[in-house]
N, C-alpha and C positions, 0 to 999 in steps of 0.2 A: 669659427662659427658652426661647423659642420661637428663638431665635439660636442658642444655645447647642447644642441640637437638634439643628437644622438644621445645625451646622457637623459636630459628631461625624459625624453621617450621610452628610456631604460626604466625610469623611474614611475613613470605614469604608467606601465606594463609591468612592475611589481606591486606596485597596487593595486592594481585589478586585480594580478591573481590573486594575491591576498583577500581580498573580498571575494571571492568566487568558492574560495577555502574556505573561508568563513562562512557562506553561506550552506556551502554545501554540508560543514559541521555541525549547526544551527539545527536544519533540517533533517539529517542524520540521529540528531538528538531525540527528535518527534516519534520516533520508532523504535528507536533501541531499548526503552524501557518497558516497553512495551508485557505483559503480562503472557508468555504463553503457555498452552494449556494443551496437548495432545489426548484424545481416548485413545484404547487401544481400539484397534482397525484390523478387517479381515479382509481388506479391500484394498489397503495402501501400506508401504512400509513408512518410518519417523520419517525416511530421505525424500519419499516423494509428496510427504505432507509437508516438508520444511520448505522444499521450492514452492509447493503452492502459497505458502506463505510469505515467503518473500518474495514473491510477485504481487502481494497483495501491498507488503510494505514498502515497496518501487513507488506504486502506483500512490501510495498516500503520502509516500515523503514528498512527491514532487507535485502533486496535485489537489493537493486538501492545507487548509487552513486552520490546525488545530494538533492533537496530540494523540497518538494511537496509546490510549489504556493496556487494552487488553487484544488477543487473538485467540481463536478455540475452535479446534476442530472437533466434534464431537458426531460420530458417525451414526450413534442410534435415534438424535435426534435429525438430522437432514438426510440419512441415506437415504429413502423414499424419493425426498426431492430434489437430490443427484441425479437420479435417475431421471426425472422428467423433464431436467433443466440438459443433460445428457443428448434427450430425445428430440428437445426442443434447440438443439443448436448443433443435430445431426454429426455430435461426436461418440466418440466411443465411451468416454467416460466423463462425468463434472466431479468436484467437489462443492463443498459449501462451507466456506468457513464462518465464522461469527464473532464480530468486533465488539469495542465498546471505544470510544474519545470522545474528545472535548475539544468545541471547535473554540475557535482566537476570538477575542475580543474584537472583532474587525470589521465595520461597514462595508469592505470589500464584499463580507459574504450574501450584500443584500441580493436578491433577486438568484444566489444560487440554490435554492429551495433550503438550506440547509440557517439554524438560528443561530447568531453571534451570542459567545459564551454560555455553552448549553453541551451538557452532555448527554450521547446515544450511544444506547444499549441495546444490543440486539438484532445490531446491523447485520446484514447478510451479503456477503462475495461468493460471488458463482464464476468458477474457472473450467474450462473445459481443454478435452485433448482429444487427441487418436494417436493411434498407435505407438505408447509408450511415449509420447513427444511432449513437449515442453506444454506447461499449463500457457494456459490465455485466459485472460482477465475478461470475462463478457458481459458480466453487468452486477449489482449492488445495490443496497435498499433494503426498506422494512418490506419483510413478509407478508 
């Protein structure tokens, strides 16, 4: 009896993870095709613009409803307001990156300000740090 058990529970515990895998592939998908675009920079190298990036792609695989298009860092158009978003969140430095997706066809998304199957362009991620240290995600939106 005590085999028996143990085998179902084996079996019901590869299942999960199989769905946990899956899901995490699924959502993984949402990102990876994503479009990216670097300017060249006099302020950051590709390595510390790519983390800021995939800190932004963390943050939307696991918490957005929809599909990341595009990512662009483009310095002569936000450097300005790096700097004030910098000043206003008492770091040393921010970035500003600039998205574009398309959210799910999904009544889940009512009530999160955001419109079920619609695409936004020109979205805006402000990540901030000090001293050489890892970006942090601090907020997101139209300009």
């Amino acid at each position: 009896m005590k085999k028996w058990v143990a085998v179902c529970l084996c079996v019901v515990l590869l299942f999960g993870a199989g769905e946990i895998i899956h899901l995490a592939a699924a959502r993984s998908a949402r990102v990876r095709k994503a479009e990216i675009s670097i300017s060249a920079s006099e302020r950051y190298s590709e390595r510390e613009i790519r983390a800021a990036m995939n800190a932004v792609k963390r943050r939307f695989k696991w918490g957005w409803r929809g599909t990341l298009l595009s990512l662009t860092y483009d310095e002569e158009k936000t450097g300005k307001a790096a700097e004030e978003w910098a000043a206003q969140y008492g770091a040393d430095e921010a970035i500003v990156l600039i998205s574009a997706f398309h959210t799910d066809d999904d009544e889940r998304l009512a009530g999160s300000g955001l419109n079920s199957d619609f695409t936004y362009s020109g979205w805006q991620w402000v990540l901030v740090r000090s001293h050489g240290g890892r970006w942090k995600l601090k907020t997101w939106g139209y300009a």
